[in-house]
C-alpha positions in Angstrom: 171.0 -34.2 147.3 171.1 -38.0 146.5 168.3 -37.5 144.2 169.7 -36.3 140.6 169.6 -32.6 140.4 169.2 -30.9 137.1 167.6 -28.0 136.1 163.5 -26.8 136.8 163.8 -31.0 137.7 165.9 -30.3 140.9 162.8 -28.4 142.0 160.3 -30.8 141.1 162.0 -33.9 141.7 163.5 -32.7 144.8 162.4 -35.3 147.8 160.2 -34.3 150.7 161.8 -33.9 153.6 160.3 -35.8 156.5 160.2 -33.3 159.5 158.6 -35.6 162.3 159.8 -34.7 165.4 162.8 -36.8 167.0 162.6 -36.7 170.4 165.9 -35.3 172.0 165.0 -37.6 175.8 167.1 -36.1 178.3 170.8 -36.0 178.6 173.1 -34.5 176.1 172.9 -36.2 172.6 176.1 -38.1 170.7 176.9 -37.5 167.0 174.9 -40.8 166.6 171.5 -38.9 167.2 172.6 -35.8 165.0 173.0 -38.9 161.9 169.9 -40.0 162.6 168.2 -36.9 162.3 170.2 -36.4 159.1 168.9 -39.7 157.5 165.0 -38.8 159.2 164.9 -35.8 157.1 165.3 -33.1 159.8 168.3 -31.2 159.6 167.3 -28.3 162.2 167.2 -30.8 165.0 170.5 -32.5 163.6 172.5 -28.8 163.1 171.6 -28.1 167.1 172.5 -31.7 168.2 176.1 -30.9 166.1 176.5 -27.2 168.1 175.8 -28.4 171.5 179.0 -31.0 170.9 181.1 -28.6 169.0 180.4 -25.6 171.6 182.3 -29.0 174.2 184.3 -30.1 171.0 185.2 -27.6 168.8 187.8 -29.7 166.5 184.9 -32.3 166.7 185.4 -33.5 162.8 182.5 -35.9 162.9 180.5 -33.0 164.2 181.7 -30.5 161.8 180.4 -33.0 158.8 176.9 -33.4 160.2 176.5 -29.0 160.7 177.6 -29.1 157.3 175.3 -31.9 155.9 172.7 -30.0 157.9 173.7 -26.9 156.4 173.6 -27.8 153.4 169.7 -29.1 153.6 168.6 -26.1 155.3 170.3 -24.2 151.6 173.0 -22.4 154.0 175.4 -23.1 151.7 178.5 -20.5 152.8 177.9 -21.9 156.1 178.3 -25.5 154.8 181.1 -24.6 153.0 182.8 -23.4 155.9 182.7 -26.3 157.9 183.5 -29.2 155.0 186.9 -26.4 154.9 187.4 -26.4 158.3 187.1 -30.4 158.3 189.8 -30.8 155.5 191.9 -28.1 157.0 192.9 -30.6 159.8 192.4 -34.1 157.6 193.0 -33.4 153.4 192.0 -37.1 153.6 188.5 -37.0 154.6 186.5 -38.5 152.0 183.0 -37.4 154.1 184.2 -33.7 153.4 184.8 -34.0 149.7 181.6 -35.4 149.5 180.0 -32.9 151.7 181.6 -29.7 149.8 181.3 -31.7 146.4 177.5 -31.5 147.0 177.4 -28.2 147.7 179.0 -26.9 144.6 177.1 -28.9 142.8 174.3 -26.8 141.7 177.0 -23.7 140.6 180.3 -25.4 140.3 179.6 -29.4 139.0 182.5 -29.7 137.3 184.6 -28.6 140.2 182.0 -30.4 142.8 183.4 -33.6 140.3 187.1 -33.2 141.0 186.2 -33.2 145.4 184.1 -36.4 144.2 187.4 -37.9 142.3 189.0 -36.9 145.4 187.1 -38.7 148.1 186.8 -41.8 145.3 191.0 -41.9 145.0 190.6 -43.0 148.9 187.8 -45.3 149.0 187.1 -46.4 145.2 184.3 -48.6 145.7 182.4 -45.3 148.1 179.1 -46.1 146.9 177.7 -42.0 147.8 180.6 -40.7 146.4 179.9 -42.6 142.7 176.1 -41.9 143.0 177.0 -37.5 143.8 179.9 -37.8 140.8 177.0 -39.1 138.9 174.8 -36.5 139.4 177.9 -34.0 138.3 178.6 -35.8 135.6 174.8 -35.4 134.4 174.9 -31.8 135.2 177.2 -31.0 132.6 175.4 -32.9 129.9 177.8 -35.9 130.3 175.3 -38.1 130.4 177.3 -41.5 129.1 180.5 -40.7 132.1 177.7 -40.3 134.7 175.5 -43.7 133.7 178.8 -45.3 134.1 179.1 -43.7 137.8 175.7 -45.1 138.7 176.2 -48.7 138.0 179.6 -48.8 139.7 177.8 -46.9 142.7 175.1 -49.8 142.1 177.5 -52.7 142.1 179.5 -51.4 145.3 175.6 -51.1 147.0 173.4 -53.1 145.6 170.5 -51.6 147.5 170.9 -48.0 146.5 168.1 -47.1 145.3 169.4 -43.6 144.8 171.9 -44.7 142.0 169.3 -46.9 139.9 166.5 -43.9 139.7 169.5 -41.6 138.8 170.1 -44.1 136.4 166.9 -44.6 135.1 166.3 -40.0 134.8 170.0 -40.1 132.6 169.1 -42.7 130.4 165.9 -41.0 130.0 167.6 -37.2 129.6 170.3 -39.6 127.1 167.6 -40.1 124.8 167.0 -43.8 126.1 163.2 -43.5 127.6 162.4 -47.3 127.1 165.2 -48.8 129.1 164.9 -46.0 131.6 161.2 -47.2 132.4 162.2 -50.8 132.4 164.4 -49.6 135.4 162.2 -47.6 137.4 159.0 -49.2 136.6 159.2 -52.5 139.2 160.0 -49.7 141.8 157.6 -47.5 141.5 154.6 -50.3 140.7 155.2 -51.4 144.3 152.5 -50.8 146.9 154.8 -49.0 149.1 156.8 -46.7 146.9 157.0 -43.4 147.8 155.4 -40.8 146.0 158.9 -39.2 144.7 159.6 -42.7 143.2 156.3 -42.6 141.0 157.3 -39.0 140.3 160.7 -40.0 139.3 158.6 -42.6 136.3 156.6 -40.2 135.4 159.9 -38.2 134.7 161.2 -40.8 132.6 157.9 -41.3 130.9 157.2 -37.9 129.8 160.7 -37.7 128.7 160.0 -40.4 126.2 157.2 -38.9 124.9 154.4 -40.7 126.7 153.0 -37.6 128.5 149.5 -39.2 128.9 150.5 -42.0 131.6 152.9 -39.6 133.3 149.8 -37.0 133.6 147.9 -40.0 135.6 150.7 -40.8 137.8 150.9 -37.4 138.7 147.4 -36.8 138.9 147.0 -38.8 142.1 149.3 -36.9 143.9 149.1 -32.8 142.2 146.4 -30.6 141.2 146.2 -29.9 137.4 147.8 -26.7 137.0 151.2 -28.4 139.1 150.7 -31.6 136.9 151.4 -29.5 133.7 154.1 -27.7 135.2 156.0 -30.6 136.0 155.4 -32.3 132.6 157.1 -29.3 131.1 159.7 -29.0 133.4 160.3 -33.2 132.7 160.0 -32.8 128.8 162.2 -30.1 128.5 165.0 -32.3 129.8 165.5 -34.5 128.1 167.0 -32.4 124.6 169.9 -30.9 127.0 172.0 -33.7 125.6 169.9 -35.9 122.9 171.5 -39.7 122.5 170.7 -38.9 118.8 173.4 -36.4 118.5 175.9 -38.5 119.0 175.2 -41.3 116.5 176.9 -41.2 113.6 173.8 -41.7 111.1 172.6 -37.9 112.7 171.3 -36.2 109.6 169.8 -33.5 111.3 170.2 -29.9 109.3 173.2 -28.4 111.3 174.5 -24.8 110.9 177.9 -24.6 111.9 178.9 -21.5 114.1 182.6 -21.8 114.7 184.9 -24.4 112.7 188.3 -23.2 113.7 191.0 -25.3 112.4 194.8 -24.5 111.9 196.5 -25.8 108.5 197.4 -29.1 109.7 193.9 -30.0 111.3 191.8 -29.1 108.4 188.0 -30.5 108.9 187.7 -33.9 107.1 185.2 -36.5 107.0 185.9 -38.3 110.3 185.3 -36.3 113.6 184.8 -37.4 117.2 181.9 -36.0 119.2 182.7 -35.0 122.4 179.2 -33.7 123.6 175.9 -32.1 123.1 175.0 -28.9 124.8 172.0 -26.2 125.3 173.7 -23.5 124.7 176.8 -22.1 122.9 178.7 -21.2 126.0 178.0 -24.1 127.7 179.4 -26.1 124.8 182.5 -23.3 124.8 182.7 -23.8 128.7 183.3 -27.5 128.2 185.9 -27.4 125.6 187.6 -24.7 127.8 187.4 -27.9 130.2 188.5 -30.3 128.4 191.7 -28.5 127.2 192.6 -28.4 131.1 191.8 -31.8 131.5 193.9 -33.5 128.9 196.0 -31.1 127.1 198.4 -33.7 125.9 195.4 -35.3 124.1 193.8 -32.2 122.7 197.2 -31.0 121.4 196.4 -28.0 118.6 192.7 -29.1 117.6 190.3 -26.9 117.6 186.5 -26.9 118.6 183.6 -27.7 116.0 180.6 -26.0 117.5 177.4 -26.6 115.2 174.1 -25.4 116.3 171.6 -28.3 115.9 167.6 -28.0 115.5 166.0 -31.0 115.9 162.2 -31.9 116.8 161.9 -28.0 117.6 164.8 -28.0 119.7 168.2 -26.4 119.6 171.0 -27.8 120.6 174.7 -27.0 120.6 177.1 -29.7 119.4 180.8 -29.9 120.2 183.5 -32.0 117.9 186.8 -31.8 116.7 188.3 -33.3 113.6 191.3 -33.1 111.9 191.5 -37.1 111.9 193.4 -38.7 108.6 190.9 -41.6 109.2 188.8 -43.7 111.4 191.7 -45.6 113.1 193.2 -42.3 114.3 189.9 -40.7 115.4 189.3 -44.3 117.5 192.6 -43.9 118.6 191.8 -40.3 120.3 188.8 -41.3 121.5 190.3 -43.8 123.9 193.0 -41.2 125.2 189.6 -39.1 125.6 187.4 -41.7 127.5 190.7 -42.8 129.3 190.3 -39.3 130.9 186.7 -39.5 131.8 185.3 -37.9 129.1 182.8 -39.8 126.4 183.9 -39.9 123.0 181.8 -41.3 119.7 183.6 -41.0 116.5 181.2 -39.7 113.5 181.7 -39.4 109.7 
């Protein structure tokens, strides 16, 4: 789950799970050998180690995390659930089951899986997982600008999480920023022992940037050709969820607007914030519905500007508000906004 998750890309950029055997010796296992198994890529053997103790230990919290991290690989996600509940049920404060149940709702729930990430981070604010998964959230809902910030804190409280700068390097590259996203991954990936997921991950970025030739050689070595063009569809296709280009204010893109809703006093004048870019029109309703619970106080009696974008052949759904008597006051909003989590670009 470590690995950014978006998408057809969660399938294809998922990692390989490493299911060599770990030798159980004799003797009863401890919770030590159930996290080892965890981090060697085989949850089966690290789900039995965790219900031999909790059968001995049933209130065994340390336990109840590893079945649910276990769960959670082997895509039992109720049964996850269940235990991260259970966990918080006796400790509210346990920042390893915020992060375990954040990561399970992230693939249907990311904006709540982002509030049990905030959660765990309230406790431990330099938690280097915990910024890398509210990252990945973050991206999931097209916020790509909140979720690069997660990454680089993650990266500064861990210097060698790798995780955190290939995240990086896939939401610069869904952001609309392609170059710097291979200046990151590329030194990584060119080494002789990267992993094959890592030299997948840059030939992400790199189709994503428009150079689908050297992404269809990386991924050439490693795939037969019919998988190689799946995956450079699946990789090309992400990056318009939420184009960088959207957001600056010299867009001159034809837009049609679908909903402009203003009361009297917030007429639409020439200065509007941008609060995101969406694929669709109820994603981009979903996530003012959001932001109104978020920060109400800011928000006040705006109303969304949803305009449906086409650009390069793709349609996108943008989401502003305006209202704003002039630049200073639209600045002015936007740092409330950002204060809260939330990016913010002002446009005219």
């Amino acid at each position: 789950m470590r690995s950014i998750a978006f998408g057809l890309l969660l399938l294809l950029l998922a990692g390989c799970a490493n299911d060599g055997a770990l030798s159980l010796r004799s003797g009863l296992p401890g919770i030590e050998v159930a996290q080892a198994a965890l981090r060697g890529g085989s949850p089966q053997i690290a789900l039995q180690i965790a219900g031999n103790i909790l059968a001995r230990e049933p209130s065994n919290e340390a336990a109840l995390v590893v079945q649910g991290e276990a769960l959670t690989a082997l895509g039992r996600l109720d049964e996850a659930t269940t235990s991260f509940e259970s966990v918080l049920q006796r400790d509210p404060s346990s920042i390893a089951a915020h992060i375990g149940l954040g990561r399970v709702r992230l693939g249907s729930d990311p904006a709540g899986a982002e509030v049990l990430f905030l959660e765990a981070l309230k406790r431990e604010p330099r938690n280097a997982v915990a910024l890398n998964d509210l990252g990945i959230a973050r991206d999931l809902q097209g916020r790509h600008v909140d979720a690069q910030k997660a990454y680089r804190e993650a990266m500064a409280a861990n210097s060698n999480m790798s995780a955190a700068r290939v995240n990086l390097a896939l939401s610069l590259a869904m952001d609309g920023q392609a170059r710097d996203a291979v200046q990151l991954l590329r030194p990584l990936a060119s080494d002789p022992g990267a992993s094959r997921q890592l030299r997948h991950d840059l030939a992400a970025v790199l189709a994503m940037g428009g150079d689908r030739a050297e992404a269809e050689r990386i991924l050439s070595k490693d795939l037969p050709p019919r998988e190689v063009q799946q995956a450079l569809e699946a990789y090309a296709s992400a990056r318009p969820a939420t184009a960088a280009s959207l957001l600056t204010p010299g867009d001159t893109q034809a837009a049609t607007p679908v909903r402009a809703e203003a009361s009297g006093d917030q007429r639409e004048g020439n200065v509007q914030v941008q609060l995101a870019a969406a694929a669709s029109e109820d994603t981009a309703h979903a996530q003012w519905r959001r932001l109104q619970e978020q920060m109400p106080e800011v928000l006040g009696g705006r109303q969304p500007i949803i305009a449906k974008v086409e650009q390069r052949g793709r349609v996108f759904w943008r989401l502003r508000a305006g209202g704003f008597a002039d630049a200073g006051q639209a600045t002015a909003f936007c740092e409330r906004v950002r204060a809260g989590g939330t990016s913010c670009v002002m446009v005219q």
